[in-house]
C-alpha positions in Angstrom: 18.2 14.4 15.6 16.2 15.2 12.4 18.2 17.4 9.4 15.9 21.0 9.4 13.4 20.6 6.8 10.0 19.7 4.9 8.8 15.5 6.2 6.0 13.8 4.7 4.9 11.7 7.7 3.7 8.4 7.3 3.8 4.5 9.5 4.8 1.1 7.9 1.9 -1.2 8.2 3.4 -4.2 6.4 4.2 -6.1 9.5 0.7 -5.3 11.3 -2.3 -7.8 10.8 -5.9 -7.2 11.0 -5.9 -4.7 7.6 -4.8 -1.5 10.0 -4.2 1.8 8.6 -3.5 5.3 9.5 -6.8 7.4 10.6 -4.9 10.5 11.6 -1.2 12.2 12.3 -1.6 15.1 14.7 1.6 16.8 15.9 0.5 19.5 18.6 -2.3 21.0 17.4 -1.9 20.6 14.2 -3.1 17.2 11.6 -0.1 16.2 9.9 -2.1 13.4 7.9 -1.5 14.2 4.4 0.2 17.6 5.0 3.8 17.4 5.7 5.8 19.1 8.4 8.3 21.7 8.6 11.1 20.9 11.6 13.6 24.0 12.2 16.9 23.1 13.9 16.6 21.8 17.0 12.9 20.6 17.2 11.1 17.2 18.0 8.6 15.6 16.8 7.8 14.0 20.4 4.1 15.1 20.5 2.8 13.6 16.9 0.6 10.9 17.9 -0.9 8.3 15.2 -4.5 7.0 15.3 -5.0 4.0 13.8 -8.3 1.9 12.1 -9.4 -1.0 11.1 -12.2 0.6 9.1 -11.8 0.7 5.8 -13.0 2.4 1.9 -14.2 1.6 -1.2 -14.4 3.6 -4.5 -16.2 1.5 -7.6 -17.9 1.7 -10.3 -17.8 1.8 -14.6 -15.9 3.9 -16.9 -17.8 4.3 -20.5 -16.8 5.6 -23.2 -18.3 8.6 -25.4 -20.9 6.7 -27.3 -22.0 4.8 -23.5 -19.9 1.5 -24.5 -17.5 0.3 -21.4 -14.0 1.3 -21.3 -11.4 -0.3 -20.7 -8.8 2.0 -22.5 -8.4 4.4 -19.9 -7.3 5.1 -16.5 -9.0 6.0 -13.3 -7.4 8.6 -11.2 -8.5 9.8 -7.5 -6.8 12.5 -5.9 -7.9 15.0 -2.8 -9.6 18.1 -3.3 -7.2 20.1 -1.2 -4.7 21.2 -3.7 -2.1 21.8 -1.1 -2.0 18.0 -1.3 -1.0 17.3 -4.5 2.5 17.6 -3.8 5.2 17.2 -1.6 3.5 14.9 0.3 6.0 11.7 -0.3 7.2 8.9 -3.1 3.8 7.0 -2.4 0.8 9.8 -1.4 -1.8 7.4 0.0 -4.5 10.2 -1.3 -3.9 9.7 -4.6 -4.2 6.2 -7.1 -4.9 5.7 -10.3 -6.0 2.2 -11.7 -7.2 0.7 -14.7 -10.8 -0.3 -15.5 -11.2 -4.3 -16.2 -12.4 -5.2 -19.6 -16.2 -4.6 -18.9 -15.4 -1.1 -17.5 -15.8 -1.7 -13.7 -13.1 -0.5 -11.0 -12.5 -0.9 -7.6 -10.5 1.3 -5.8 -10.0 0.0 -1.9 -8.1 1.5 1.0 -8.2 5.0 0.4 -8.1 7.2 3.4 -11.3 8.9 4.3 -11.6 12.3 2.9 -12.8 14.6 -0.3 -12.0 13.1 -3.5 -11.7 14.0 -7.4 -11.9 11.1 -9.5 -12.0 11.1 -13.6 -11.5 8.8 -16.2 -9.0 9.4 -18.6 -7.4 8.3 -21.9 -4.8 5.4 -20.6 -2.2 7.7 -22.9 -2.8 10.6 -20.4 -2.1 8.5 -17.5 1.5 8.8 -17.4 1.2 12.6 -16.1 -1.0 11.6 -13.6 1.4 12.5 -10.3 2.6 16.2 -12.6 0.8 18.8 -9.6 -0.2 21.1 -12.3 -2.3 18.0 -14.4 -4.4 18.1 -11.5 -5.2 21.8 -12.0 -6.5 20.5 -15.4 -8.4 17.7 -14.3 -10.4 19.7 -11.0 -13.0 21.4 -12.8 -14.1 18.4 -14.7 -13.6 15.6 -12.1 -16.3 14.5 -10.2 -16.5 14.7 -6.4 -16.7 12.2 -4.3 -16.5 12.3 -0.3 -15.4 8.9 1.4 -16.0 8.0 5.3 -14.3 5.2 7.5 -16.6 2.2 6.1 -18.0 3.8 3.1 -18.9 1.9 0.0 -19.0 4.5 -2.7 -20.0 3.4 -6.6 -19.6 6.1 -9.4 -20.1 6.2 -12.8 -17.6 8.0 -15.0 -17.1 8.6 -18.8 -13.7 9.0 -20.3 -12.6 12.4 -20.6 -9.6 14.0 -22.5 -8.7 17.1 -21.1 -5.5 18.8 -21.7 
């Protein structure tokens, strides 16, 4: 009964307990996680079948400034090293966060999926581009990568970069 076209699939956890999230989407053969789906006319989605975990992530760390000093004038962004993922993937990509540093510099960035990461500190003023697919471009090559697993801790310094 679906209208033909491009899904982002994704499960509402709000009325689960126990801090369960998605581990995986696979539709046939194919891992619709983070990638969405193309449905022509007349096809189901009947063979999609969601993993679940209670494992979970954890990103941390400081932001400093250029002379070393903490930051807390900028923002923190993670998003996937798979470009393909940067968008289309729905209103609220679960791949992709940005925060802001507390006064002393530290972050903590929890319940991301596991998978490759970028993550950068930026200028708070750049922030607001932060979910434009073609910023990302910009920020790859300087970003640092990070690779999160189901019940990784990961803690990584940063410094505040403005790239344009």
């Amino acid at each position: 009964g679906l209208v033909p076209g491009r899904y982002a699939l994704t499960a509402s956890l709000q009325t689960l307990a126990g801090g369960i999230r998605i581990k995986s989407i696979r539709c046939g053969s194919t891992d619709h996680t983070y990638v969405p789906i193309d449905v022509g006319p007349g096809e189901s989605l009947s063979e999609c079948v969601v993993t679940w975990t209670t494992q979970s992530t954890a990103l941390s760390g400081t932001v400093a400034d250029g002379a070393g000093g903490a930051s807390s004038q900028s923002a923190v962004v993670v998003f996937p090293v798979e470009s393909e993922q940067w968008a289309g993937v729905g209103l609220t990509p679960a791949r992709m966060l940005r925060t802001m540093p507390r006064s002393d510099g530290a972050f903590h960035i929890g319940d991301l999926p596991a998978g490759d990461y970028f993550v950068m500190a930026i200028p708070v003023t750049a922030a607001v581009k932060w979910l434009e697919p073609h910023f990302f471009e910009t920020l790859a090559p300087h970003a640092v990568r990070v690779s999160l697993a189901w019940g990784a801790r990961v803690t990584q310094s940063l410094t505040v970069e403005n790239v344009k």
